[in-house]
N, C-alpha and C positions, 0 to 999 in steps of 0.2 A: 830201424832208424826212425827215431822218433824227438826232432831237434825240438824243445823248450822254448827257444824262440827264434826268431826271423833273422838272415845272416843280415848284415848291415846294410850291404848294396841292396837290400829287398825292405831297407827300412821306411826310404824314400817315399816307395810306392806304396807302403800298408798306411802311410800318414795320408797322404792325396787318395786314395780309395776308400779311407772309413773305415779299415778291417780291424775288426776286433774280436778278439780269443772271444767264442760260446758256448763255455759250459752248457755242458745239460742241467735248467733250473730245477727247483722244485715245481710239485705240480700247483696249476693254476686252476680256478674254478671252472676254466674251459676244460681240462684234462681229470678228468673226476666219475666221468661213465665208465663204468667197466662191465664186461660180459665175461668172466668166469663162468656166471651160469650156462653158458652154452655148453651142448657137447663136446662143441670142436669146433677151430676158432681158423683164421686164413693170417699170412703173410702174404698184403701187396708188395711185391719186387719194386713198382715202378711205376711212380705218380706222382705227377706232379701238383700235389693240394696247393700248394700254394701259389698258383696261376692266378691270375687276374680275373681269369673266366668264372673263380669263385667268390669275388669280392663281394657279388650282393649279398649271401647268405652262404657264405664260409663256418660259419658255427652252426647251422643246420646241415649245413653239408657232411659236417666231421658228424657229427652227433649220426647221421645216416649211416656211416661208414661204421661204429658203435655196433647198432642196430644189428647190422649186417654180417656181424660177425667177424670184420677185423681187426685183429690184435695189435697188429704193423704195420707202419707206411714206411716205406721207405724211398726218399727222394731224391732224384736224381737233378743234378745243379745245369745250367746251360749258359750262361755266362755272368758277369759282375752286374750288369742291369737286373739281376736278379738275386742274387747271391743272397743281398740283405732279409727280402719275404721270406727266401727260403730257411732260414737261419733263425729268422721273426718264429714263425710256425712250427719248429721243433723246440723253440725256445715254450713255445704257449701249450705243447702238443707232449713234453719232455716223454712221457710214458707209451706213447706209440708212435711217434715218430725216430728216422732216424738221417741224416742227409751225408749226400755223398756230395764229393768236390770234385771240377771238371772242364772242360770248355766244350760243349757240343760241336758237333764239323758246321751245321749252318751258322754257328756266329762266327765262325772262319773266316777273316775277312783280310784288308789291309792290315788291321791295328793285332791280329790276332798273336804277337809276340808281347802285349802288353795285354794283352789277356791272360795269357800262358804264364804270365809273371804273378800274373793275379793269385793264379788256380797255386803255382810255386809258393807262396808265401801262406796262404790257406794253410799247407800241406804241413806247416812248420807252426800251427797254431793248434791242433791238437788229435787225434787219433778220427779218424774218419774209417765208413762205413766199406767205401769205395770209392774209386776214382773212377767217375763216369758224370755224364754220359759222355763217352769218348767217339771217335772213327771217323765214318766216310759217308757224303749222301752226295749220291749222283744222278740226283731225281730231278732235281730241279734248274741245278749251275754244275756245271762239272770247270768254270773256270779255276778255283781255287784248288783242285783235287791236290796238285802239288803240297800247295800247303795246311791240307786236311789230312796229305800223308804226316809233313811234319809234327804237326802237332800230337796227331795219333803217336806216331812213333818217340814224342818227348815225355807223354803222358805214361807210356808204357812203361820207359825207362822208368820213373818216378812210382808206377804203381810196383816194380822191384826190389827198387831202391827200399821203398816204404812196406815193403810186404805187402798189399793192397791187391784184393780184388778190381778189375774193370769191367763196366759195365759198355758194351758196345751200343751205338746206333750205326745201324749198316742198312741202310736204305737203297738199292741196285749198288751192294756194295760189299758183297757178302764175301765173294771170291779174290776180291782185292784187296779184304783184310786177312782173308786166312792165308792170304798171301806172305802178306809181310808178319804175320802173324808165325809162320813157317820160317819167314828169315829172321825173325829175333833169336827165335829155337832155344828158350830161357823156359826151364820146366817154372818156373818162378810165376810167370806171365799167367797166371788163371780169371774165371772171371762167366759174364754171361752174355750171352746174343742178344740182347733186350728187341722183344717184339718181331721173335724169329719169322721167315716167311720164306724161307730155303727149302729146298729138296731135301731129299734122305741122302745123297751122297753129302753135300756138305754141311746137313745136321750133323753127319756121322765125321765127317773129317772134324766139325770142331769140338766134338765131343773128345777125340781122338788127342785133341791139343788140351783137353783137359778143363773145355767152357762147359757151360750149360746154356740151356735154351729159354729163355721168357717168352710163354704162349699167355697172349692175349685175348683182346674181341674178335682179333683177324679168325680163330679158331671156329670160331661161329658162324663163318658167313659163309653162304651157300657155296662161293667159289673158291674159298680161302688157301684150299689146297692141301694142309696140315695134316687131313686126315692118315698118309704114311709115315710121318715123321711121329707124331702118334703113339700110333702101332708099333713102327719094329725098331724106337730109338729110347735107350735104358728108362726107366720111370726114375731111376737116380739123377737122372741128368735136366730134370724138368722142373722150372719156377712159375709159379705164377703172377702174372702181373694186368694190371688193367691201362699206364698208361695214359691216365686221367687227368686231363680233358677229352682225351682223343682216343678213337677209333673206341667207338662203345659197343659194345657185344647185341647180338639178339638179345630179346625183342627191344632195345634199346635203340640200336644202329640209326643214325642220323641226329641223334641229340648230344647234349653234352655227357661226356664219359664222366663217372665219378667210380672214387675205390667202391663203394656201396655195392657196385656191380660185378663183382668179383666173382662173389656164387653162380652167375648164369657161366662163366669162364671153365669155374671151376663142375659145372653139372655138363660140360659138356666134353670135357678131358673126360670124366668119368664114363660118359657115355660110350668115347673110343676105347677104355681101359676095362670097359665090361666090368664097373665093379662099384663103389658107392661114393660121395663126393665126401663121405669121413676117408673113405682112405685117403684118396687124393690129397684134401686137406694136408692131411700127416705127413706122406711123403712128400710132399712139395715146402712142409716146413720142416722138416728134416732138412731136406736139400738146402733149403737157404741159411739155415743155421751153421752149414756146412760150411757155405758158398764163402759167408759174409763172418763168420766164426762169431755168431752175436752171443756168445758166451762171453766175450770181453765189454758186450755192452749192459747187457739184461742186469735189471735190478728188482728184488723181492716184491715191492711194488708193480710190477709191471707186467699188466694182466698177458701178453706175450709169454713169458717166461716158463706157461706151462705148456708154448707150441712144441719145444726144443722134447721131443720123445725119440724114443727110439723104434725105428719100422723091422718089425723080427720079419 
């Protein structure tokens, strides 16, 4: 299901919001580094480049990420205060970026059904990556939890409806979505834990529903806990992601996160996987190739295109 344009009653609100259909452009003189030459290239899951935290040196920033060896970004939305950067930056970015559509649970607020209208009308402007980042945080406010369930639970419906992977935030929130997660009971419903920090039972239960896990910086740090989940949960079932600005990996930790820093993420999966950060690499963009089916997006241009292998 994939509507051409906006139903009427949703015409209103894409006039008073600014929304407008964003092809993916051609490339811009910003988007022109490519690293072929590398051996082996990474898919970021989950970063947010186009943050404010990057505005001073945002085309140093990307160019780092180049450098570093990623091929992909891929961004997760968090609400209409933002939508437009995020949108800006895939537009400037066309050949490795890719943006997903969403209402995050902390912009959950009052106004959060005119939000949810936002993200609806989005949906109807043209084929998206994912619908995230979605769910529940009960870190900070658990007043709105009611309606961090509804919206989780509308966004679900619509990633269904739309075929669409979702991308979770579940921050002390893990067991409250596999919860409702279990009462959808829609094999349709797939998708990933973005910035997993769960036990091996309920790594394992929402693998069991058919997610995957986004291991980040949290993987790195001395207390992080991940090192089970690791070990004895499928290497199928595992994304990489950094998350960026936040929560930046060893020897990082305490500064600002960028995708650039992916490789220390991914040297240290390897470490628990007892094996080399090329394989990781591969299976972890296998996985997401999977995840995210970016066979409907990749294009011969797009130094990405040679992540999509296959892991014998």
């Amino acid at each position: 299901m994939h509507p051409a344009a906006a139903p009427d009653d949703l015409q209103p609100l894409l006039a008073t919001c600014n929304l407008q259909p964003l092809p993916l452009s051609s490339p811009t003189k910003t988007d022109t580094v490519r690293i072929n030459s590398l051996p082996y290239m990474y898919i970021d899951t989950h970063t947010h480049l186009y943050s404010t935290k990057f505005a001073a040196d945002r085309a140093e920033m990307m160019e780092r990420v180049n450098a570093a060896g990623v091929a992909l970004s891929i961004l997760p939305a968090v609400d209409r205060s933002s939508h437009e950067a995020m949108l800006q930056l895939e537009q400037d970015y066309p050949h490795s970026t890719l943006a997903m559509i969403g209402l995050h649970p902390v912009s959950v607020k009052e106004d959060f059904e005119e939000e949810l209208a936002v993200v609806e009308a989005y949906l109807t402007q043209r084929r998206w990556v994912a619908i995230g980042e979605i769910g529940m945080d009960l870190h900070w406010d658990t007043s709105y939890q009611a309606q961090q369930e509804e919206a989780f639970r509308r966004q679900c419906a619509w990633a269904i409806a739309y075929d669409l992977p979702i991308c979770i935030h579940a921050r002390k929130a893990i067991d409250e979505l596999l919860e409702i997660i279990d009462d959808i009971d829609d094999p349709k419903l797939r998708g990933v834990f973005h910035c997993f920090t769960g036990d091996v039972k309920q790594a394992t239960h929402a693998v069991e529903r058919g997610f995957y896990l986004g291991i980040g910086g949290v993987v790195t740090f001395k207390n992080g806990g991940l090192e089970p989940v690791l070990r004895e949960l499928p290497r199928e079932r595992i994304l990489l992601e950094t998350d960026a600005p936040y929560l930046a990996p060893v020897p990082k930790r305490g500064k600002r996160n960028e995708t650039a820093y992916l490789p220390f993420v991914a040297e240290k999966v390897a470490e628990l996987w007892e094996t080399s950060t090329e394989v990781v690499a591969r299976q972890t963009n296998q996985n997401a190739w999977q995840l995210f089916e970016l066979d409907h997006f990749v294009k011969p241009e797009c130094s990405w295109a040679s992540t999509g292998v296959v892991i014998n």
